[in-house]
Every structure is written in structure tokens, then in C-alpha cells.
C-alpha positions as CSV (number, residue, x, y, z in Angstrom):
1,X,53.0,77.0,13.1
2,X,51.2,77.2,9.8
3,X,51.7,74.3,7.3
4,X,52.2,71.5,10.1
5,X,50.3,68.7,10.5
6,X,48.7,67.7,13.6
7,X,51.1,65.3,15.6
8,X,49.4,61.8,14.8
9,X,49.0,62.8,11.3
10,X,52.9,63.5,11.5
11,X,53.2,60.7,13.1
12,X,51.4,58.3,10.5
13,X,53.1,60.3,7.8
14,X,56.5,59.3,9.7
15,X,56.3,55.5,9.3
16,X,55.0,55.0,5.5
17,X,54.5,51.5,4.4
18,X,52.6,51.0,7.9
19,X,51.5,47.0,8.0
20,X,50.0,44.8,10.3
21,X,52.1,42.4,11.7
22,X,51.7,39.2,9.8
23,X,51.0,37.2,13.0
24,X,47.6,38.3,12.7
25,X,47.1,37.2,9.2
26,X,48.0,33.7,10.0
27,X,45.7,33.8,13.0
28,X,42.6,34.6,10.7
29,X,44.2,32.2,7.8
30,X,44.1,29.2,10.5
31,X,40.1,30.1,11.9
32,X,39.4,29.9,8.0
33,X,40.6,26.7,7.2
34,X,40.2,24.8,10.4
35,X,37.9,21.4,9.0
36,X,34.6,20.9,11.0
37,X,35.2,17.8,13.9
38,X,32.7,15.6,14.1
39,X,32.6,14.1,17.7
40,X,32.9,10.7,17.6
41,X,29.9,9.9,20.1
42,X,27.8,12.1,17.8
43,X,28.3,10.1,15.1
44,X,27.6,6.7,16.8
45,X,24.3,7.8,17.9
46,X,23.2,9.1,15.0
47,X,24.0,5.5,13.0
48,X,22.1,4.1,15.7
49,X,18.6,6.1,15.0
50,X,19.0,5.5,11.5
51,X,19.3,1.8,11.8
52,X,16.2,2.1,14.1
53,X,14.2,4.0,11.7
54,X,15.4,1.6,9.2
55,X,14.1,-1.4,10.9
56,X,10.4,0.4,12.3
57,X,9.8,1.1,8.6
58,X,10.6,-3.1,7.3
59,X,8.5,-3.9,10.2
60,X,5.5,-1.3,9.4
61,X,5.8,-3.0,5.4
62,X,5.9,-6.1,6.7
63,X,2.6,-6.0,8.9
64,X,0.7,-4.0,6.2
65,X,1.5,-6.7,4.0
66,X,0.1,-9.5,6.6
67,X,-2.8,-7.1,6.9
68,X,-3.6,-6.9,3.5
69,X,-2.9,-10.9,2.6
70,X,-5.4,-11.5,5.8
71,X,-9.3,-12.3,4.7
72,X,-11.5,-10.3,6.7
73,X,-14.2,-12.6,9.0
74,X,-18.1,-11.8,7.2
75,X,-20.2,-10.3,9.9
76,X,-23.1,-12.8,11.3
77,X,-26.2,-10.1,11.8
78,X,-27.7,-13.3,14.0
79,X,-28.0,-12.0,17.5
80,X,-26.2,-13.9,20.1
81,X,-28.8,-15.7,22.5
82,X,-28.2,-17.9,25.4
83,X,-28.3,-21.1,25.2
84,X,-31.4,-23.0,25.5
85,X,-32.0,-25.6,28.6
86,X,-34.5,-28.6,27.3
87,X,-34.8,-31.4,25.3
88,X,-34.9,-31.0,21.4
89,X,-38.1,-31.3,19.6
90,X,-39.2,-31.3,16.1
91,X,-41.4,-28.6,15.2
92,X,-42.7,-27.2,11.9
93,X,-41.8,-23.9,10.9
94,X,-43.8,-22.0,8.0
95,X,-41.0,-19.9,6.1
96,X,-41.4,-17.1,3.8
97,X,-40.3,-17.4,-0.1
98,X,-39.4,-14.0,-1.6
99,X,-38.8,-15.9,-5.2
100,X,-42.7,-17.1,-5.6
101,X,-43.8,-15.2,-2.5
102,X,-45.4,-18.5,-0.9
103,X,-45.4,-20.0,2.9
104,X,-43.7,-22.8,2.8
105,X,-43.4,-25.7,5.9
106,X,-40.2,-26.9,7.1
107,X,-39.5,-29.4,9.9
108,X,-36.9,-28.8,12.6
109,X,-35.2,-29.9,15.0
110,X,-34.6,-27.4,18.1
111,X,-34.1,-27.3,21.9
112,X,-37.2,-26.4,23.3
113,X,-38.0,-25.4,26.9
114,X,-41.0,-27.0,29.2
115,X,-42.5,-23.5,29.9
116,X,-45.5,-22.6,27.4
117,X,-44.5,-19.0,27.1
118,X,-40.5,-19.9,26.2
119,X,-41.5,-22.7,23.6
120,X,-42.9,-19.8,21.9
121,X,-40.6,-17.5,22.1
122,X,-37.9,-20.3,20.7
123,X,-39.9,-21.2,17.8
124,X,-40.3,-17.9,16.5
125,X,-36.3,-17.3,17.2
126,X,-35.4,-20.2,15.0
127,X,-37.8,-18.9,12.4
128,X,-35.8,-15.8,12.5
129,X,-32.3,-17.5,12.4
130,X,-33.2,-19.0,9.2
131,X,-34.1,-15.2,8.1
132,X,-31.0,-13.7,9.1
133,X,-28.7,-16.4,7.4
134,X,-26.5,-15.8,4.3
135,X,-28.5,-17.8,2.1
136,X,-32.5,-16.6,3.4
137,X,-35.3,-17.1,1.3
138,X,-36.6,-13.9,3.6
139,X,-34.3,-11.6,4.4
140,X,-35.1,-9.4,7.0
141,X,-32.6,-6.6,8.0
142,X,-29.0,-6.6,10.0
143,X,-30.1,-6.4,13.8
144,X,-33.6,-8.0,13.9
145,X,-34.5,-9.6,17.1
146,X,-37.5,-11.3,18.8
147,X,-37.6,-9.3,22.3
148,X,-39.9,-11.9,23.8
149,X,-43.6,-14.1,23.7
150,X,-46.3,-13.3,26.0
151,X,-49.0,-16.0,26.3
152,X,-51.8,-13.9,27.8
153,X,-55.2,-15.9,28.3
154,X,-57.1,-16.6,27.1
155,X,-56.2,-17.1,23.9
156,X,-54.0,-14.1,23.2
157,X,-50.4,-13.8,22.2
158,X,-48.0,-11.1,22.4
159,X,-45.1,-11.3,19.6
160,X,-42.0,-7.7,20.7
161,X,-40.0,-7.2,17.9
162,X,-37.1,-4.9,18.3
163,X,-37.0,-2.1,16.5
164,X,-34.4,-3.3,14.0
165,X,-36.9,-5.5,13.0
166,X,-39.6,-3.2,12.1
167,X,-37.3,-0.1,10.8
168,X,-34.6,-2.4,8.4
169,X,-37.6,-3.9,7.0
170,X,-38.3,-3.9,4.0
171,X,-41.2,-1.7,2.4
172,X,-44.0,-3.8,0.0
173,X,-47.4,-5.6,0.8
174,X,-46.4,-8.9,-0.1
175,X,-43.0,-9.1,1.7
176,X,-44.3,-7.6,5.0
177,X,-47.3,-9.9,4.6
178,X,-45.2,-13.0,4.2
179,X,-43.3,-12.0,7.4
180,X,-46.6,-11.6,9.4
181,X,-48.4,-14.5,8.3
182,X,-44.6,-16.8,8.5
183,X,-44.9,-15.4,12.6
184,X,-48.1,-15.7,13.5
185,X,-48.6,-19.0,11.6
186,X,-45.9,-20.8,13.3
187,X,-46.6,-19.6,16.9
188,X,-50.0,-20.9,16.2
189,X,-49.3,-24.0,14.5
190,X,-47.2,-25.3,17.3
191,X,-48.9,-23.6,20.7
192,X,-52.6,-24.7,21.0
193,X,-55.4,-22.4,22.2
194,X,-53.8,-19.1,20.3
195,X,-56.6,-16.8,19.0
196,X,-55.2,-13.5,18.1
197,X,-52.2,-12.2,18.1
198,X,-50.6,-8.7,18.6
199,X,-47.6,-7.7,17.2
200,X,-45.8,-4.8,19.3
201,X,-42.1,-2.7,18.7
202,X,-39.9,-2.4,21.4
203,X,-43.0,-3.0,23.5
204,X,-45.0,-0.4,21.8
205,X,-47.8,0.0,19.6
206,X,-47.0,0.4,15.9
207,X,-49.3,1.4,12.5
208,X,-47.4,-0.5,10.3
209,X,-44.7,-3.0,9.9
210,X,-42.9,-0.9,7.3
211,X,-45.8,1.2,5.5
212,X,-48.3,-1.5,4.8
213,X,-49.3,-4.5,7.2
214,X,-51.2,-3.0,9.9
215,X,-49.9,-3.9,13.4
216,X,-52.6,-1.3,15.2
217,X,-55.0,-4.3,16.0
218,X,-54.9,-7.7,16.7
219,X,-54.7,-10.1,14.0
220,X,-57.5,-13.4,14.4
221,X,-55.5,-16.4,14.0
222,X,-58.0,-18.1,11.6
223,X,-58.4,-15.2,9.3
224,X,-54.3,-15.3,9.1
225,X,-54.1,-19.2,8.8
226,X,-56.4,-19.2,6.1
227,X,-53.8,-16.4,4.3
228,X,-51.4,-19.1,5.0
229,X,-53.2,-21.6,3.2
230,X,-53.9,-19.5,0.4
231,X,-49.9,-18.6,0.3
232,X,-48.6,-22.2,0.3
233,X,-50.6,-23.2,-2.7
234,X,-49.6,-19.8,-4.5
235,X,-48.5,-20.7,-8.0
């Protein structure tokens, strides 16, 4: 049968003006337009973590702002030492004077102990306390510490600095012979029978104090107490 069409092209051809039915359209119009619902329990709990946020970030302003209003405490370099059991006593203690680079003798009043060895030790640590204060006429570096006094007879005493002492000191003749002569002349001014007196770090031998006075040997008391002399009259 030449010059037929197949039968669903005859069949297409058959219904011309073929739409779909309009139901669909209004199905597809409707999934369009539909608004967006917001559940309603969504909604609360996301009001709720923005207030929260809200208020963590007034109180994080408001303790930076106390934080920045607050004065920092100054840091006392003193080191914390026990308390001392004994009677106080007045003693005189020869401090150093960086402005004219003299000895100069102050009294004072401090609790002192009945053993020899710890009367020693406390008058050098009160010397030292009046180093490591804000306004020292000697200041000796952050951390600087008398270890301990050994009273070895006869005649000998043993000064242990810490190493702070010795390595936050400060380099120069004058200024590291002020702080020798201002140790040894105190111990021996107040502790009869001293002779010499070594001078150890952290309970070691040392060359130097910080480049210049020699702590290698033992220092003879009268050689250092005439120094002394000789640095309280300094001009």
C-alpha cells in the first residue's frame, strides 16, 4: 500500500490540535508557586542562638574592657625566703653606690638567728634585699639569690651565689668590685674571726664574677677591708 503512513503516524495525523490535558499544567503551575514554610520550631530555635551569641559577645566586650581598665601588679625579683626564727638585731650593712661608686655603711634592723653560720647567711640576704629593690643604689639582676654561708674553720668563709647572680650581672671592674667588697665586707664586719673568703656559683668554682673580679681564689679579708676603706672615702 504505497503512499500510507505507518499506523501511529496515521494515527497522530488523525487527532490534529493534540494537547495535554490542562490538569497537568495546573499541577506544575501550583509546585511553582507554592511559598517556602518555615516551621515554626525552626524559627524559635534559631532566635534563641542569636540572642545567645548576642549576649557571649557584650559579655566578651565587657571583660576586655575590665581587663584593659585593670593595672597590672609590678613583679618583685626578691626571692621568697622563709621566715626567720630569732630576735632582731641591729647590724651594719656596707652597700654599694653605682652614682659615686663608694661603700657606704647603713644600720639595720633584722631578725637574726643564734647559729653562727645562719647569722651570716641573713646578713648577706638583707644586703641583697636592698639590691633587688625598686629603688637600689646596686642593682643586681632579676633572680639573684644567696644559696647559703659556710663558716669553715678556721677562719674561712664560704659565700654560694646562684647562678642568676653571677650570669645577670652586670659586666665592669668597678661595679663587680663594689658587689664583692659590699659581701665580703659585711660578713666580716659582723662575724668575728673571718679571714678569707671564697665566693662559689651554684656550688662551683667560677673565673670571674662577670668578666672581671676574680672568684678563682680566696680573697684575704684585710686586703678587701682596706678596698672598703678606700671606697667609702672615694670622692
Amino acid at each position: 500500500m504505497w503512499g500510507q503512513p505507518p499506523p501511529a503516524v496515521r494515527s497522530s495525523a488523525a487527532r490534529p490540535g493534540l494537547q495535554e490535558s490542562p490538569n497537568r499544567f495546573l499541577i506544575r503551575s501550583w509546585t511553582r508557586e507554592a511559598p517556602t514554610m518555615i516551621p515554626r520550631h525552626f524559627a524559635i530555635t534559631m532566635l534563641v542562638l542569636l540572642a545567645a551569641v548576642l549576649g557571649l559577645s557584650l559579655y566578651a566586650w565587657h571583660m576586655r574592657t575590665i581587663a584593659v581598665s585593670t593595672p597590672v601588679a609590678s613583679t618583685d625579683a626578691r626571692p621568697l625566703a622563709p621566715p626567720v626564727a630569732g630576735p632582731s638585731e641591729r647590724v651594719t650593712l656596707f652597700v654599694a653606690h653605682d652614682n659615686d661608686g663608694t661603700l657606704r655603711a647603713e644600720s639595720a634592723q633584722i631578725p637574726l638567728p643564734s647559729g653562727r653560720q645562719q647569722r651570716a647567711e641573713e646578713l648577706l640576704r638583707a644586703l641583697l634585699s636592698l639590691y633587688l629593690d625598686k629603688s637600689s643604689p646596686h642593682v643586681l639582676g632579676s633572680g639573684a639569690e644567696i644559696r647559703s654561708v659556710f663558716l669553715v674553720d678556721p677562719g674561712v668563709a664560704v659565700i654560694d651565689l646562684n647562678s642568676a647572680f653571677a650570669d645577670t650581672h652586670r659586666s665592669g671592674v668597678l661595679v663587680e668590685e663594689l658587689t664583692v667588697a659590699s659581701l665580703i665586707h659585711t660578713i666580716s664586719a659582723n662575724t668575728p674571726d673571718i679571714l678569707k673568703v671564697k665566693i662559689l656559683v651554684d656550688g662551683r668554682e667560677r673565673d670571674t664574677l662577670a668578666g672581671h673580679a676574680d672568684l678563682s681564689s680566696y680573697y684575704d679579708v684585710t686586703t678587701v677591708n682596706q678596698l672598703a676603706t678606700q671606697l667609702q672615702s672615694a670622692p
